[in-house]
C-alpha positions as YAML, in Angstrom:
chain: A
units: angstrom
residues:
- id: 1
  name: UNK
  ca: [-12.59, -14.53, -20.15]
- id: 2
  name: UNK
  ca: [-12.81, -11.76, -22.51]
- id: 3
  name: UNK
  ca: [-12.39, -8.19, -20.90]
- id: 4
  name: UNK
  ca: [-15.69, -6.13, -20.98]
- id: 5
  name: UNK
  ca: [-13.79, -2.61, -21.53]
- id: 6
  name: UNK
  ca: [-12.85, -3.77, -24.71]
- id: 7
  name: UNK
  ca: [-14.37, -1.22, -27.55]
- id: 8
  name: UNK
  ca: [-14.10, -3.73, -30.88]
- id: 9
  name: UNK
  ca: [-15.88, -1.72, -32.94]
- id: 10
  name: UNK
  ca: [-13.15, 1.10, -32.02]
- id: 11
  name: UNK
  ca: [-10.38, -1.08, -32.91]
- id: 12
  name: UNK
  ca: [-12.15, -2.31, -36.34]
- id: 13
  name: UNK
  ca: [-12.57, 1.24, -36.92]
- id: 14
  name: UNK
  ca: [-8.87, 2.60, -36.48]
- id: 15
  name: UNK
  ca: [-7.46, -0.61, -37.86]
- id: 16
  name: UNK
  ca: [-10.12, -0.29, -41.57]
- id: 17
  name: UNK
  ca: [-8.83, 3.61, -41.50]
- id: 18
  name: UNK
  ca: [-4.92, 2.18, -41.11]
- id: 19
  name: UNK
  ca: [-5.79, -0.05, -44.11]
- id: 20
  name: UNK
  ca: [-7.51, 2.35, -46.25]
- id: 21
  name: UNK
  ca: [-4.94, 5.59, -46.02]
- id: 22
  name: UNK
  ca: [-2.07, 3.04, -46.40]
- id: 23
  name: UNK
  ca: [-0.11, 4.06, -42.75]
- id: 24
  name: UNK
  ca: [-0.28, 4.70, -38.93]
- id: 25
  name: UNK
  ca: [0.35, 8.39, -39.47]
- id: 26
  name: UNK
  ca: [-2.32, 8.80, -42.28]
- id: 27
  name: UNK
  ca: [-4.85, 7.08, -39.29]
- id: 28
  name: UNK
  ca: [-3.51, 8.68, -36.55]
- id: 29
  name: UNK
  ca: [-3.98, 12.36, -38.05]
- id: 30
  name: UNK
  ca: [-7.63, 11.27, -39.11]
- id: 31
  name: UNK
  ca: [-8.60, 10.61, -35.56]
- id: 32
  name: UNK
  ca: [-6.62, 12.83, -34.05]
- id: 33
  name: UNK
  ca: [-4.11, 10.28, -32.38]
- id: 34
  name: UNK
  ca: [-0.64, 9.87, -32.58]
- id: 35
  name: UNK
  ca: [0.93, 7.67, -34.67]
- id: 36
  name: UNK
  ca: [2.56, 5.95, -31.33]
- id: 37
  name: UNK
  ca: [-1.06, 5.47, -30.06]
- id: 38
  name: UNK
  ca: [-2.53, 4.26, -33.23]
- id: 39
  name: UNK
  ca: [0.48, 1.43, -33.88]
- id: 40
  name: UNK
  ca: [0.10, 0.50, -30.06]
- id: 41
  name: UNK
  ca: [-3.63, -0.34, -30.57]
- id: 42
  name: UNK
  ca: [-3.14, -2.49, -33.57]
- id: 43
  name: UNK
  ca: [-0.30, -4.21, -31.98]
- id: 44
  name: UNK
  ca: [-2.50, -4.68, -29.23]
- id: 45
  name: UNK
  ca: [-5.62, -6.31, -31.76]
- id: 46
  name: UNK
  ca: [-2.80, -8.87, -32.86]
- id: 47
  name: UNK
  ca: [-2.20, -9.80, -29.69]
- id: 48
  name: UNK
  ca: [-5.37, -10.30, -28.48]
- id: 49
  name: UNK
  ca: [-6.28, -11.95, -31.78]
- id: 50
  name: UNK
  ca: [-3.16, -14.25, -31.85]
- id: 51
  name: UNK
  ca: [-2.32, -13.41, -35.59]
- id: 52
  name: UNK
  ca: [-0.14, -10.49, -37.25]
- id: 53
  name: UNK
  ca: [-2.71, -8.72, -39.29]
- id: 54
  name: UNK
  ca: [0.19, -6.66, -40.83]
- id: 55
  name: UNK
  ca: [3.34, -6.85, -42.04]
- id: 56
  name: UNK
  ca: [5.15, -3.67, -41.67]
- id: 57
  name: UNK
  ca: [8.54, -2.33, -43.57]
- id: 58
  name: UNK
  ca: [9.75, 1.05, -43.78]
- id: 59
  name: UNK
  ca: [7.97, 1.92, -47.17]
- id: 60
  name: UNK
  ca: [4.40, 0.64, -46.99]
- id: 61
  name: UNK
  ca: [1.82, -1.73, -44.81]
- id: 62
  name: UNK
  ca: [0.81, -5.01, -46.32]
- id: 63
  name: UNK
  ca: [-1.76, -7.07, -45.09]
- id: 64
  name: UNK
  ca: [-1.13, -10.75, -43.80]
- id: 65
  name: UNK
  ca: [-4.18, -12.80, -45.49]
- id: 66
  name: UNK
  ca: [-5.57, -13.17, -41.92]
- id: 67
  name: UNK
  ca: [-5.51, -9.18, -41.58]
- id: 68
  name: UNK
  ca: [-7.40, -9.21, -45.29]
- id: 69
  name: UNK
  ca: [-10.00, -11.28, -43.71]
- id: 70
  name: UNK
  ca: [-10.54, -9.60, -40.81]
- id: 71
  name: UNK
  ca: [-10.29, -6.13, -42.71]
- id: 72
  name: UNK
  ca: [-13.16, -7.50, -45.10]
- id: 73
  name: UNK
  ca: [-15.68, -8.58, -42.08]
- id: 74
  name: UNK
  ca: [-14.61, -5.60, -40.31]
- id: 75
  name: UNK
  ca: [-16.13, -2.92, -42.86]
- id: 76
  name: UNK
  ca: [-19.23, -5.28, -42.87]
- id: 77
  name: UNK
  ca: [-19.63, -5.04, -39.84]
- id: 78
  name: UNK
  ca: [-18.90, -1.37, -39.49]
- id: 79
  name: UNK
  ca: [-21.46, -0.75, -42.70]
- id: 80
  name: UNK
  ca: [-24.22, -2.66, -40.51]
- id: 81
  name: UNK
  ca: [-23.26, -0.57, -37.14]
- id: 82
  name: UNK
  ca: [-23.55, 2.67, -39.69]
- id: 83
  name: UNK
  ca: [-27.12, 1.14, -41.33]
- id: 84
  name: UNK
  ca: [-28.44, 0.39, -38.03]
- id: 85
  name: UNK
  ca: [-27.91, 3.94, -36.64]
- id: 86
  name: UNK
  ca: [-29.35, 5.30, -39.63]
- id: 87
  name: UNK
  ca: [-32.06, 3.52, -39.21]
- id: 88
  name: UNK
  ca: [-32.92, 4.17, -35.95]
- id: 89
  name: UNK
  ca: [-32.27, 7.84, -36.33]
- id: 90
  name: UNK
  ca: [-35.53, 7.84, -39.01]
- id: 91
  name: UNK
  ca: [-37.59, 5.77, -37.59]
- id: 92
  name: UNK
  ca: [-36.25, 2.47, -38.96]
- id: 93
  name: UNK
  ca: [-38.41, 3.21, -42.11]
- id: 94
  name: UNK
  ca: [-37.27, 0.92, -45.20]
- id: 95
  name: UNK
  ca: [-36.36, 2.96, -47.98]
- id: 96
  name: UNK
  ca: [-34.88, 1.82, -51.45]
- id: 97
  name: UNK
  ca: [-36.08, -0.48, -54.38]
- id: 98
  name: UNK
  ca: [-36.69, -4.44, -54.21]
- id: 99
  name: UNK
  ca: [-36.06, -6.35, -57.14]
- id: 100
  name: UNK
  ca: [-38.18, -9.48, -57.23]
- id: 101
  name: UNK
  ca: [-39.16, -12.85, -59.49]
- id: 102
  name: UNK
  ca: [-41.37, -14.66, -59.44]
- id: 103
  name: UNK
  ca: [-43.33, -17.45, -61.38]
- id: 104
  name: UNK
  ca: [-46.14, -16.46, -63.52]
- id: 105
  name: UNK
  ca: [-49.03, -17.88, -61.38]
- id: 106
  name: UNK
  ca: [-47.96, -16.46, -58.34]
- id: 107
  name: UNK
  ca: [-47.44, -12.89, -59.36]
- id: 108
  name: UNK
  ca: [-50.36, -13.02, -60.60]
- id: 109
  name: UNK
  ca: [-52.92, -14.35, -58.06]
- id: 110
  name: UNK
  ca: [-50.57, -13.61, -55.02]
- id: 111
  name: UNK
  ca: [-47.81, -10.97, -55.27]
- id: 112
  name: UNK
  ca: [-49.48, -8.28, -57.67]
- id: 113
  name: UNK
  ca: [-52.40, -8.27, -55.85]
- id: 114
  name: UNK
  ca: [-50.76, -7.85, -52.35]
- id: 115
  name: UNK
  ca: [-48.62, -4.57, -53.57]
- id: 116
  name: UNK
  ca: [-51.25, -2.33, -52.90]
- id: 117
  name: UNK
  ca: [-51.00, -2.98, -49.30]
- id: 118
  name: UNK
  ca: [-47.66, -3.25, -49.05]
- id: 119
  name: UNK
  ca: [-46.91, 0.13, -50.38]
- id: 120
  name: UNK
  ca: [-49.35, 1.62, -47.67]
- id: 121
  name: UNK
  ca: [-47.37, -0.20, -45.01]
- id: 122
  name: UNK
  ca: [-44.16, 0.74, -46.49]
- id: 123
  name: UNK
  ca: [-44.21, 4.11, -49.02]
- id: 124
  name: UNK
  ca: [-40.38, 4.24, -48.67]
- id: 125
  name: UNK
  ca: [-39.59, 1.01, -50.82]
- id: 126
  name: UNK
  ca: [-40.45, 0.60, -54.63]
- id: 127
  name: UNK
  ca: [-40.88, -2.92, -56.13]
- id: 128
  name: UNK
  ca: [-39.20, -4.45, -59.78]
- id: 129
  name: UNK
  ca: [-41.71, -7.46, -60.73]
- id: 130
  name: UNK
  ca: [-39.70, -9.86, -62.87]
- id: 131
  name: UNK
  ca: [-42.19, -13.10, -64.06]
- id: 132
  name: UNK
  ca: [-41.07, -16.12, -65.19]
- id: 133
  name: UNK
  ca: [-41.10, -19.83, -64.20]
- id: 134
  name: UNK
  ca: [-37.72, -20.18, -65.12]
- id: 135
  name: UNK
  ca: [-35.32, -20.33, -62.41]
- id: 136
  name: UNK
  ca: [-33.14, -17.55, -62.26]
- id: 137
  name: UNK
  ca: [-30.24, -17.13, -61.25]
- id: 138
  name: UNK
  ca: [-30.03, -14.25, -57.85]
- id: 139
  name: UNK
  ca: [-26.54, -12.69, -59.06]
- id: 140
  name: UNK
  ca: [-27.13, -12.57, -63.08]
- id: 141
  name: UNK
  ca: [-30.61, -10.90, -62.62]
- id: 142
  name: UNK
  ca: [-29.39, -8.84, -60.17]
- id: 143
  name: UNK
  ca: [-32.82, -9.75, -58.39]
- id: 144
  name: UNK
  ca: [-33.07, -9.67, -54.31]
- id: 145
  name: UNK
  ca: [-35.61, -11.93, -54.19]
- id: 146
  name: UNK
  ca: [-36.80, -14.76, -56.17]
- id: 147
  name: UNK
  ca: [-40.13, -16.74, -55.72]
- id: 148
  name: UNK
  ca: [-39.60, -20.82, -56.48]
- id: 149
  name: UNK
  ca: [-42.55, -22.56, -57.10]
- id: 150
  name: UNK
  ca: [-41.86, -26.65, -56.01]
- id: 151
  name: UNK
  ca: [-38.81, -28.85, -54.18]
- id: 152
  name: UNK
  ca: [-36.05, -26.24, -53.32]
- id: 153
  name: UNK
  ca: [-32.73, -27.23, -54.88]
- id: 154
  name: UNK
  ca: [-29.53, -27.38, -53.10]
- id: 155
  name: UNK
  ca: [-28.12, -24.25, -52.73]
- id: 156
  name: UNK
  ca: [-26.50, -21.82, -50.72]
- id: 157
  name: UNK
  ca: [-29.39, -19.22, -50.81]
- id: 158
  name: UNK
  ca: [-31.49, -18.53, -47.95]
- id: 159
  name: UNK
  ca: [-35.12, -18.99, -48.17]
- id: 160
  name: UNK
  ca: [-38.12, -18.28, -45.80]
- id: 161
  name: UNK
  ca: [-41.65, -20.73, -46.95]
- id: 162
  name: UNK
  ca: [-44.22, -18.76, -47.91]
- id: 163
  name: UNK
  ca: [-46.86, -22.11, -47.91]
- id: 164
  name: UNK
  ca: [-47.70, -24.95, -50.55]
- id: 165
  name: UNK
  ca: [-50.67, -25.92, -52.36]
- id: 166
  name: UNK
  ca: [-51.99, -29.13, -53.31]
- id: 167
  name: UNK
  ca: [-51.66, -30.36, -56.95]
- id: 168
  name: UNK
  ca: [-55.07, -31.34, -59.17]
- id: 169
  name: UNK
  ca: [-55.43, -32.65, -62.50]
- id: 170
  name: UNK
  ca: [-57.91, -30.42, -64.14]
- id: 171
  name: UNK
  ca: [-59.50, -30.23, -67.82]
- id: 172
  name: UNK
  ca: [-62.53, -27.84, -69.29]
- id: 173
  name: UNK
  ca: [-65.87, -29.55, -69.49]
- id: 174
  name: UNK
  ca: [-65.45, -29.51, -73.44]
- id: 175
  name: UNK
  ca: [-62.51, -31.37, -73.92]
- id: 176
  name: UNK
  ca: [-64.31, -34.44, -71.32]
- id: 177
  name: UNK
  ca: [-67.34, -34.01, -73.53]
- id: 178
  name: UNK
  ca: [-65.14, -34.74, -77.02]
- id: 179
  name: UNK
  ca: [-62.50, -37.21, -75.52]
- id: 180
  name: UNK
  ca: [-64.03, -38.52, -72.34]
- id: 181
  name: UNK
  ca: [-63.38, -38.34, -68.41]
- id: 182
  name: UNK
  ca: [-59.96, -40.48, -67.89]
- id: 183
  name: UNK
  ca: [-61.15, -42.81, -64.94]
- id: 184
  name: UNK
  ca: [-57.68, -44.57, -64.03]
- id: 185
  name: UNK
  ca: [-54.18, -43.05, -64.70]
- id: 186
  name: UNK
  ca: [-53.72, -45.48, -67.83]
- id: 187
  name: UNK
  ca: [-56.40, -43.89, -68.95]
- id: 188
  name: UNK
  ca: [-53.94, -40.87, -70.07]
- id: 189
  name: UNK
  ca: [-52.47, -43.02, -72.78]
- id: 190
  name: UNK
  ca: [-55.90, -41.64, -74.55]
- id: 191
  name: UNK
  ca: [-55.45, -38.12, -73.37]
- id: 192
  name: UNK
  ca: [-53.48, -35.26, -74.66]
- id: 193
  name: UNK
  ca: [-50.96, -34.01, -71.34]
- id: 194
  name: UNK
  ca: [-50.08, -30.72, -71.49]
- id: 195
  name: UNK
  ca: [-46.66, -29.70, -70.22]
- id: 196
  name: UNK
  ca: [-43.54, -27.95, -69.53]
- id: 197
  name: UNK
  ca: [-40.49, -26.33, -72.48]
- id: 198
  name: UNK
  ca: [-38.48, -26.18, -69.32]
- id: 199
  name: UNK
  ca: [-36.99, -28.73, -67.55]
- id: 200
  name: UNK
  ca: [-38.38, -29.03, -63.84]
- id: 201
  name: UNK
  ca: [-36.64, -31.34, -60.89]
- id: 202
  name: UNK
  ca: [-40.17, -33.18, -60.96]
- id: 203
  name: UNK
  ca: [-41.20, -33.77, -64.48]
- id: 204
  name: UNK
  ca: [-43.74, -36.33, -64.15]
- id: 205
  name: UNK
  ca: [-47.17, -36.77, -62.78]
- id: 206
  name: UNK
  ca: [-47.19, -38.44, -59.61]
- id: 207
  name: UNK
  ca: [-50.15, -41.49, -58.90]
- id: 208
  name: UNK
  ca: [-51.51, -43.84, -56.18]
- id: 209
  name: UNK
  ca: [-51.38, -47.18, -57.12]
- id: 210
  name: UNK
  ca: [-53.56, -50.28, -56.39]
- id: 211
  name: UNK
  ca: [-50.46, -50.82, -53.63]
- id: 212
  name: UNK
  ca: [-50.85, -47.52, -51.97]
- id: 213
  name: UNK
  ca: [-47.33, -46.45, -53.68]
- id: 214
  name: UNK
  ca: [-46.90, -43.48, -56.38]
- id: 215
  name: UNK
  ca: [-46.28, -44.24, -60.10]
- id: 216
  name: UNK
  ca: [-45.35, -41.41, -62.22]
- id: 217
  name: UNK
  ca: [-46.51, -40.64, -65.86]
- id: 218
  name: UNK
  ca: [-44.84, -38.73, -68.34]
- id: 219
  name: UNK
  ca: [-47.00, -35.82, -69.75]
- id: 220
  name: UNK
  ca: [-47.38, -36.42, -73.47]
- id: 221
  name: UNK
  ca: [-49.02, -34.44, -75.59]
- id: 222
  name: UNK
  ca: [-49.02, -31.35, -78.41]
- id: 223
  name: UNK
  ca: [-48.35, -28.45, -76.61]
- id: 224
  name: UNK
  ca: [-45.23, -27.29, -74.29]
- id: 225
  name: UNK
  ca: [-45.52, -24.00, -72.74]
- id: 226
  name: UNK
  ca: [-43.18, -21.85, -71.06]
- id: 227
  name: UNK
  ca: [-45.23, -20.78, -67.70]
- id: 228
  name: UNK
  ca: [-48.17, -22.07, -65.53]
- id: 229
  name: UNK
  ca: [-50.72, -19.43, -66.40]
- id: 230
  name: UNK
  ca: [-50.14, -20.28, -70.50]
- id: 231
  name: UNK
  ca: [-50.98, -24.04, -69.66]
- id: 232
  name: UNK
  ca: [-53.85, -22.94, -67.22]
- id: 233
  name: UNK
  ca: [-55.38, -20.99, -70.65]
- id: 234
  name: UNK
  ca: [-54.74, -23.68, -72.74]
- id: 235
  name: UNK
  ca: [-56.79, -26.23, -70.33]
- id: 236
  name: UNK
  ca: [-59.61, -23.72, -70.20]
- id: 237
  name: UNK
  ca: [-59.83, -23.59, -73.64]
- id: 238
  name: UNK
  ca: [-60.19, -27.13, -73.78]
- id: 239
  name: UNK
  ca: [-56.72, -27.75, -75.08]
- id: 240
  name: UNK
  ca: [-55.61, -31.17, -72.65]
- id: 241
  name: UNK
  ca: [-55.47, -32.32, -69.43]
- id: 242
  name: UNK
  ca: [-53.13, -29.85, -67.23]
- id: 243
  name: UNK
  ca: [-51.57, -30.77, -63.91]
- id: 244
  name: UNK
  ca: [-51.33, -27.28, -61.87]
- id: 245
  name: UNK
  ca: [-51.42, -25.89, -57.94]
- id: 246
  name: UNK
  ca: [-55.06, -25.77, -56.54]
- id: 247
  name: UNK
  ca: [-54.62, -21.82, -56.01]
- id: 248
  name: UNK
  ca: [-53.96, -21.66, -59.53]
- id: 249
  name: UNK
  ca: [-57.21, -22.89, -60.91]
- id: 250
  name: UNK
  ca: [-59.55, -22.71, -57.77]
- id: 251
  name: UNK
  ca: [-61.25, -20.06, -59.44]
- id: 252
  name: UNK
  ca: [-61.93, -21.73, -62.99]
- id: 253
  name: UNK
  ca: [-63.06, -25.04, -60.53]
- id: 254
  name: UNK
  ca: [-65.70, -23.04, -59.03]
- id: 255
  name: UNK
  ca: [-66.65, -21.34, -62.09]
- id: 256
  name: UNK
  ca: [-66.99, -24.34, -63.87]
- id: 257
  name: UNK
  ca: [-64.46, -23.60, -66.24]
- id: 258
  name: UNK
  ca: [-62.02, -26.60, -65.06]
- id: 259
  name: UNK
  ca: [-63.21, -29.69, -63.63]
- id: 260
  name: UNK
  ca: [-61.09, -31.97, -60.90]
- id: 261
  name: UNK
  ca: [-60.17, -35.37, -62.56]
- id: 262
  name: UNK
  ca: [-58.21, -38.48, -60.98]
- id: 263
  name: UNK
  ca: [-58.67, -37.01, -57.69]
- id: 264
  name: UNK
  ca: [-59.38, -40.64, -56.60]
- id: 265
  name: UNK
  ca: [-55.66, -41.49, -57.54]
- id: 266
  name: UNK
  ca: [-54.37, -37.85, -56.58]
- id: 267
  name: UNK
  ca: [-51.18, -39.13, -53.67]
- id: 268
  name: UNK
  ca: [-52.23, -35.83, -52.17]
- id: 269
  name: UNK
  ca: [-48.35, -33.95, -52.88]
- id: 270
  name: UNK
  ca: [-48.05, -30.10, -52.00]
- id: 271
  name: UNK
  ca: [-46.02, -27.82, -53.93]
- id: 272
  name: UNK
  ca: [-44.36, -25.44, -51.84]
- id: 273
  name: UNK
  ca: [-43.72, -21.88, -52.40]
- id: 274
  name: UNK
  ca: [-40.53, -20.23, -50.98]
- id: 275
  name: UNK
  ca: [-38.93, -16.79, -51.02]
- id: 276
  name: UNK
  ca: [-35.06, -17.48, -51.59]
- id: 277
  name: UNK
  ca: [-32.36, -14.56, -51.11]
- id: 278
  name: UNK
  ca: [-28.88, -14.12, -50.55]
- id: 279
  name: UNK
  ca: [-28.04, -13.67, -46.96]
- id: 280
  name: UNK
  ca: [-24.89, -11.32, -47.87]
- id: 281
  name: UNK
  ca: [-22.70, -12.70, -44.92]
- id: 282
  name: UNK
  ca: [-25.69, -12.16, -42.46]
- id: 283
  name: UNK
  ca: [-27.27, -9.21, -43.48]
- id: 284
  name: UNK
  ca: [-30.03, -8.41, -44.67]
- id: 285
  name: UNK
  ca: [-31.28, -4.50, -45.74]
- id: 286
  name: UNK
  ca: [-34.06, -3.05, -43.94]
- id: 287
  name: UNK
  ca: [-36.07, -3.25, -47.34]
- id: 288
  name: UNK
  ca: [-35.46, -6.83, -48.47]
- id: 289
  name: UNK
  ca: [-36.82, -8.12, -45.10]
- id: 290
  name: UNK
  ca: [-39.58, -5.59, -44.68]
- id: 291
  name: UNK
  ca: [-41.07, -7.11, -48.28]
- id: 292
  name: UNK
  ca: [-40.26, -10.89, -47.19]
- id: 293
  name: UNK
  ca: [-42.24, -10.09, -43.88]
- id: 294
  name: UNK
  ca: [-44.44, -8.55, -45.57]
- id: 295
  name: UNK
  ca: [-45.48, -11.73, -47.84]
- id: 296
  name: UNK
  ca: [-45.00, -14.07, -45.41]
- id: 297
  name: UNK
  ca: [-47.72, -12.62, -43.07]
- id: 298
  name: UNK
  ca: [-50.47, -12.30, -45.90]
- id: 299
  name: UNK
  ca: [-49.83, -14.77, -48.51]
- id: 300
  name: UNK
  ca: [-52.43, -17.71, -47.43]
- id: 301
  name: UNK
  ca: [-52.60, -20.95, -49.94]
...
């Protein structure tokens, strides 16, 4: 069993210093110690440990690749112990700037319109709006957060759901009126699909079958765009058939603007909407999760 006098974060602390100013002595006059007391209590980390963290010679300290490692988590650790009391000594208020993307359609019917509030709640943190459906990558864009509209690929980001919507085939009431309502998905062979410049992991449109499975058809048509709210346009201006999110277009449905088609054939899939970030080893700043809380608790699809 572990002692409970142990101070770890003491020993992390004297054993980064040791590191950083390159000797016992440099460490020991830092905290006041002497250099006796400052070698005993590394000596006594390695054996407690079971690892030399340091190889020592009469000229200089070099770290054992076990010692690097621990050295590394040890300041991250230390940074989070310094972060925390900072915190805590203002009130734990978020401060800083978030740097989020997201896809078109969402920033614009969910995330814009929720800033408002959010800067009330928090007037500490400022927010970069990057949109684009393209999926970016975290560490190029030097983004925090990034909002992925559909199937999550594999990766090793974190990511907290922030719901899912159902998918509709939709056209305006003027292109039915010149081409005609498509009454079976064969139908579409007649129709002009609008879709995607950008690859996406589920390109096709899904379909129940006779059979209760799914068949999928291809979108063909004259017109690629590069975002949902370009193809959402296009279909209210009578351009094709579009296949888009229900939040998306529930407004142009109940304006008349778009009208529901297929929905006898429609297998019913949601698109889900997550928040992904990079967990950094664990942590997380104060302002990154004060923003995902934040959208979690008020974004309702």
């Amino acid at each position: 069993m572990a002692r409970q006098d142990i101070n770890r974060s003491g020993e992390m602390e004297v054993f980064a210093r040791v590191v950083e100013l390159g000797g016992f002595s440099a460490a020991a006059r830092a905290f006041r110690m002497s250099p006796s007391a400052v070698s005993k209590l590394v000596a006594r980390l390695e054996a407690r440990l079971g690892v030399r963290l340091i190889n020592r010679s009469t000229r200089k300290l070099q770290l054992t690749p076990e010692g690097s490692a621990y050295y590394d988590r040890s300041i991250r650790i230390l940074d989070d112990i310094n972060t925390a009391e900072h915190e805590a000594a203002i009130g734990a208020i978020p401060r800083g700037r978030v740097r989020v993307n997201t896809s078109v359609p969402f920033g614009l019917h969910w995330l814009l319109p929720l800033l408002p509030g959010f800067f009330k709640l928090h007037p500490g943190i400022s927010v970069d709006v990057a949109l684009t459906d393209t999926v970016v990558d975290l560490m190029e864009e030097r983004a925090d957060i990034a909002i992925r509209v559909g199937p999550l690929r594999e990766s090793r980001l974190l990511a907290r759901k922030l719901g899912e919507s159902r998918m509709v085939v939709v056209a305006a009431p003027s292109y039915l009126a010149e081409h005609g309502t498509p009454q079976t998905p064969n139908d579409l062979t007649k129709h002009n699909m609008l879709g995607f410049c950008f690859s996406k992991q589920i390109d096709g449109w899904p379909f129940r079958d006779a059979n209760g499975g799914t068949i999928s058809v291809s979108p063909v048509g004259n017109a690629l765009v590069s975002d949902g709210e370009a193809m959402q346009r296009l279909a209210v201006a009578g351009a094709g058939l579009a296949r888009l999110a229900r939040f998306h277009v529930d407004a142009d449905i109940k304006a008349g603007r778009l009208v529901v088609v297929l929905e006898d054939f429609n297998p019913g899939d949601l698109e889900p909407i997550h928040a992904v970030f990079l967990g950094h080893g664990g942590h997380l700043p104060a302002r990154v999760r004060a923003f995902l809380d934040y959208m979690v608790e008020n974004v309702r699809l």
